[in-house]
C-alpha positions in Angstrom: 118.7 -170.0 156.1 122.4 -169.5 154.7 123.1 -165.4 155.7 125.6 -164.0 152.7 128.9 -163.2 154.0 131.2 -161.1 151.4 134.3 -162.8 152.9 133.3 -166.4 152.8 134.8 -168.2 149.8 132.5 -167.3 146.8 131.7 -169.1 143.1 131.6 -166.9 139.7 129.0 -167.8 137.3 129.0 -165.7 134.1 126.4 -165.3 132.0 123.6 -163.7 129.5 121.0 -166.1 131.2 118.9 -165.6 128.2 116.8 -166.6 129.4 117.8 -168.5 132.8 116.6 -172.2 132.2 116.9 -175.8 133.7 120.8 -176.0 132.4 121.6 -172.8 134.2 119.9 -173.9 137.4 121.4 -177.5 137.1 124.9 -175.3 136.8 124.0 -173.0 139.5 123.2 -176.6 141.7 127.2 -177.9 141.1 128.6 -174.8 141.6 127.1 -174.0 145.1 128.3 -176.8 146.4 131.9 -175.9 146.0 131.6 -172.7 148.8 128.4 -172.4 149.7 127.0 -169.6 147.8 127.8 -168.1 144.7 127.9 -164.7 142.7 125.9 -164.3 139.8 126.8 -161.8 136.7 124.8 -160.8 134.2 126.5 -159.6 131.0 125.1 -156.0 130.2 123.9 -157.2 126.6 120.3 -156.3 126.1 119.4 -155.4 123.1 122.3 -156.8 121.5 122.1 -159.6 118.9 119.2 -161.7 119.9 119.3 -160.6 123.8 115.7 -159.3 124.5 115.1 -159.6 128.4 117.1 -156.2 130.0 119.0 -157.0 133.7 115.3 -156.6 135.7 113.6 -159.2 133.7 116.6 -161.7 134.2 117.1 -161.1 137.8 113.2 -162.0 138.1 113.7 -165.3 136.0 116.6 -166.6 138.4 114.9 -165.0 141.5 112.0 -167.4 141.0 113.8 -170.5 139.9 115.9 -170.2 142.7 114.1 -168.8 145.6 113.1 -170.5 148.3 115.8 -173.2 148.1 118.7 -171.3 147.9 117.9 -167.8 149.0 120.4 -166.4 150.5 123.2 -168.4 149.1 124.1 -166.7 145.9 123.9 -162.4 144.7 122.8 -161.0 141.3 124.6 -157.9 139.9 124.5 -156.6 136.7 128.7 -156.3 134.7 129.5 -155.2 131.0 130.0 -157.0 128.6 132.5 -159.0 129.7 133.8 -161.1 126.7 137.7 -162.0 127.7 138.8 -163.5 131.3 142.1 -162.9 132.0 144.7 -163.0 135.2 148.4 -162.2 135.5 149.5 -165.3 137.6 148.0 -167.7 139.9 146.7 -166.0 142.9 144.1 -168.0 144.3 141.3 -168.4 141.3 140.1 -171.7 139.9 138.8 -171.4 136.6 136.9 -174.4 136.1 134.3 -175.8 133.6 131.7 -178.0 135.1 130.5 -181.2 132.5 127.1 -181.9 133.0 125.1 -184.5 132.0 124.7 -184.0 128.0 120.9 -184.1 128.0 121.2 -180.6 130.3 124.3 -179.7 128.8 122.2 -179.6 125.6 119.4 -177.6 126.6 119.7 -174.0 124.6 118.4 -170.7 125.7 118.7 -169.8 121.7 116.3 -172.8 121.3 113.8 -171.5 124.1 114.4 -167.4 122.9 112.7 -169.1 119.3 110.0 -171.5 120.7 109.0 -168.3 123.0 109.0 -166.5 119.9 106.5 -168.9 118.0 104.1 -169.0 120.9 104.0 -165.6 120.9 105.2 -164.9 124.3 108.4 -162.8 123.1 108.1 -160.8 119.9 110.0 -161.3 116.8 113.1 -160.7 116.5 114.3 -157.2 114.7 
């Protein structure tokens, strides 16, 4: 079992992970391999625009699609709202997009948010 280690090299993934689906996890696959583990933030955005799960609810959706595989090889904290990504000058950060394959590349969490919506498992939006 991978043990975290705060000074090991570390991957970023940003998100709402609105909810966390089978694009996200196929993300979360590429990016581990790069160092090994990887630090996940949640954007602070519940209840804003069409955001309905709150920072418990998505840490339990990733917790479960990840776990057992990769426990221990990635962290969940919650962050603001963070819109904008900047840096001064190149000290040591990659800021990378990773291509996936288009059929995962095209999966939508807006698309899931409305067929949850019709099945009745999330309510309408307001």
């Amino acid at each position: 079992m991978h043990i975290w280690d705060n000074k090991k090299p570390t991957a970023q993934m940003l998100g709402r992970w609105q909810p966390f689906h089978d694009g996200h996890y196929a993300l979360f696959e590429q990016i581990v391999k790069k160092t090994g583990q990887v630090l996940i933030m949640v954007r602070d955005v519940h209840g804003v625009d069409d955001n309905p799960f709150d920072f418990e609810t998505v840490k339990s959706n990733i917790e479960q699609k990840l776990n057992p595989t990769y426990q221990g090889h990635y962290k969940i904290i919650l962050v603001p709202n963070i819109t904008n990504i900047c840096y001064g000058r190149g000290v040591g950060y990659t800021i990378e997009e990773i291509h996936l394959p288009k059929d995962i590349q095209s999966i939508s969490a807006t698309n899931i948010r409305d067929k949850m919506r019709r099945e009745g498992v999330l309510k309408m939006a307001e």
